[in-house]
C-alpha positions in Angstrom: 11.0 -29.7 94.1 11.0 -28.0 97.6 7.7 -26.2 98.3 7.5 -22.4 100.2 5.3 -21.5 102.5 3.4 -18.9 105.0 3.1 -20.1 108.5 -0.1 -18.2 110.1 -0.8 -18.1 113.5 -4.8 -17.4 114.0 -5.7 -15.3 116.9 -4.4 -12.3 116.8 -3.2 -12.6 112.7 -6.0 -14.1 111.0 -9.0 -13.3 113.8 -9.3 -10.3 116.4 -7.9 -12.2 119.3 -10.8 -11.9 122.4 -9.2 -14.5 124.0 -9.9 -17.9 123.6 -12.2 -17.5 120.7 -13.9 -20.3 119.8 -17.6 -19.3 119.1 -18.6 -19.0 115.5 -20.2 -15.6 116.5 -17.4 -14.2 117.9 -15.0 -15.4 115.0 -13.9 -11.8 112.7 -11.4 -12.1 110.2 -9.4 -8.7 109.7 -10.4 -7.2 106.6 -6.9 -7.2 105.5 -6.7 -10.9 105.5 -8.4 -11.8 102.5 -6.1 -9.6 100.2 -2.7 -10.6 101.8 -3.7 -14.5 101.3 -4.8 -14.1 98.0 -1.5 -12.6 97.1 0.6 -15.3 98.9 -1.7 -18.0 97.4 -1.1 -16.2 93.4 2.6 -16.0 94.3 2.8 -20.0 95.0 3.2 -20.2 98.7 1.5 -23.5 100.6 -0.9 -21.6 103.4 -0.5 -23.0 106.9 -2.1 -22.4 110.0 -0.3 -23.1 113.0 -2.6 -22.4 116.3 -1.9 -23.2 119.7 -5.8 -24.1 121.4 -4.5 -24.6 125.2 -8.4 -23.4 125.8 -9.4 -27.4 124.9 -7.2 -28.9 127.7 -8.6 -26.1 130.4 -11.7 -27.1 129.5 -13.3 -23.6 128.6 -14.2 -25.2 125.0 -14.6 -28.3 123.6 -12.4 -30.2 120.9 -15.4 -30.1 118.7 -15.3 -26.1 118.9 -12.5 -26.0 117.3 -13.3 -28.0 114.9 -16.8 -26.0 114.4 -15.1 -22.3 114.2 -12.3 -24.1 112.1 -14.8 -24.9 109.2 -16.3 -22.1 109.6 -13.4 -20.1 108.4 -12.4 -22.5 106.0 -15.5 -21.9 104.4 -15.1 -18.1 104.5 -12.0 -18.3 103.2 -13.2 -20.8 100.1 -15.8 -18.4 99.3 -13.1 -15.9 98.9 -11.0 -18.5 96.5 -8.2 -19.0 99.0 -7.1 -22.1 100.5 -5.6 -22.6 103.6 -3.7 -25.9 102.6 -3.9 -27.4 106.8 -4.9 -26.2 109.5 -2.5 -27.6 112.8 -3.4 -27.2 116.2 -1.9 -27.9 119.5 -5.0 -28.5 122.1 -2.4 -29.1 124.8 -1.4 -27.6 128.0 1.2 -28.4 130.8 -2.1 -27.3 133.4 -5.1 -28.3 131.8 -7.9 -30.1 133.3 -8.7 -32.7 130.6 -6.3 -35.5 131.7 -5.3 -36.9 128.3 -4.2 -33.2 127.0 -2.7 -32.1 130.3 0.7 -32.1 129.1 4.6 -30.7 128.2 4.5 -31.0 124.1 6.8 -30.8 121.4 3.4 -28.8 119.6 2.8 -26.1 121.5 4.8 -22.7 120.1 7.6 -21.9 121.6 8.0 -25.6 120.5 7.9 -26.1 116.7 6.2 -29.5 115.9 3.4 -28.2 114.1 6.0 -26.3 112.2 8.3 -29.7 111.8 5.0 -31.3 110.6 4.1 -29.0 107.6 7.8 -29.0 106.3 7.6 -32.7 106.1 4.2 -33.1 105.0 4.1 -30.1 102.8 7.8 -30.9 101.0 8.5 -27.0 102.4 12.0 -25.1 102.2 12.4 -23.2 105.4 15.0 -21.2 103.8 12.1 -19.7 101.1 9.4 -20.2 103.7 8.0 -17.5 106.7 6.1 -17.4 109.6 3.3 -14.6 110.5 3.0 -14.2 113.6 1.8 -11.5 117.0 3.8 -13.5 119.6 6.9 -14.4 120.7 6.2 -17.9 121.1 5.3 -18.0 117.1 8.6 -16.4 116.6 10.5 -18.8 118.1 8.9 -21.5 116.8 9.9 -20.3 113.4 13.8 -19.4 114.0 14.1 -23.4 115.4 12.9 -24.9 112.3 15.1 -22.0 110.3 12.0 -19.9 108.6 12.0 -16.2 108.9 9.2 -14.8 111.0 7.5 -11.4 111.1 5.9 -9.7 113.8 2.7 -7.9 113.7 1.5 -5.2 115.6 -2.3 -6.9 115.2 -3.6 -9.2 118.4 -1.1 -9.3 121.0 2.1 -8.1 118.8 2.0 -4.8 119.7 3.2 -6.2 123.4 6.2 -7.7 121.6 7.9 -5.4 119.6 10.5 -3.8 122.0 11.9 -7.0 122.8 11.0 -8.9 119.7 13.4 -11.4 117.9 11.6 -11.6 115.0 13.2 -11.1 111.4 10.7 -8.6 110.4 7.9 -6.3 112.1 4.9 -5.3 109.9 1.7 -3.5 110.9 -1.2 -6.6 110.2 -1.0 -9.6 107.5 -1.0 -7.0 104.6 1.8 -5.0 105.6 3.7 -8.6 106.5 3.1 -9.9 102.5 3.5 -6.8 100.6 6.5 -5.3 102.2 8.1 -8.3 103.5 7.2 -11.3 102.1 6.6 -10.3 98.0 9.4 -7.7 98.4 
């Protein structure tokens, strides 16, 4: 049996997005979060993050940052009793710095390969599945592996909206599950 499932983008959705966040200390989950992921985890759906991390191959933080600020909300969100069932992330960039991640990907959103990858490893239906989202890159991403995405006005989304060819617009994550999503 075909699994659903909630795409998340991080910055922006999941975290106030400072710009390249990857400090531990700097790292603050919207209150809303924890209450919209409980309610998509109760109602079945696989949680996947989907995070484009361009900030690792322009060198302003380290591979191992990630990593860090990665298990660090991992562990926020277990104390909560949600799991996030993978975290992907695209550490690429077409003008990076670090040679080996200086690159054109099929990862990075607008592309969807960290979208193809959950479908396959996750068994997901894209036709019962959505993406949450506060850019149009994450938008796209969704529509070109077929999952319905919704815009929120949290992070960057608010930039978005006029011109926005998402499925959905919400106000933050919570709006997104209980008006969209569990609807």
């Amino acid at each position: 049996m075909k699994e659903k499932a909630v795409f998340l983008d991080r910055d922006g959705v999941i975290n106030k997005d400072y710009g390249y966040v990857h400090k531990v200390e700097n790292f603050e989950i919207y209150p809303q979060v924890f209450p919209a992921l409980k309610k998509l985890q109760e109602a079945g759906f696989k949680l996947l993050v989907v995070t484009n991390q361009s900030g690792i191959a322009v060198g302003y933080y380290t591979e191992e940052d990630f990593k860090k600020i990665t298990e660090h909300m991992l562990s926020i969100f277990e104390k909560e009793g949600i799991k996030i069932d993978k975290v992907y992330y695209c550490p690429h960039h077409p003008e990076g710095i670090i040679p080996e991640l200086t690159m054109k990907c099929d990862c990075r959103k607008p592309e969807s390969g960290m979208i193809k990858q959950g479908i396959k490893e996750f068994n997901v239906d894209p036709s019962s599945s959505f993406l949450i989202g506060d850019k149009e890159t994450d938008i796209k991403a969704a529509h070109k592996e077929g999952i319905k995405a919704v815009l929120v006005k949290t992070g960057q989304g608010i930039k978005y909206i006029n011109e926005t060819t998402a499925d959905y617009v919400a106000e933050d994550i919570l709006d997104a599950v209980e008006n969209i999503i569990l609807k």
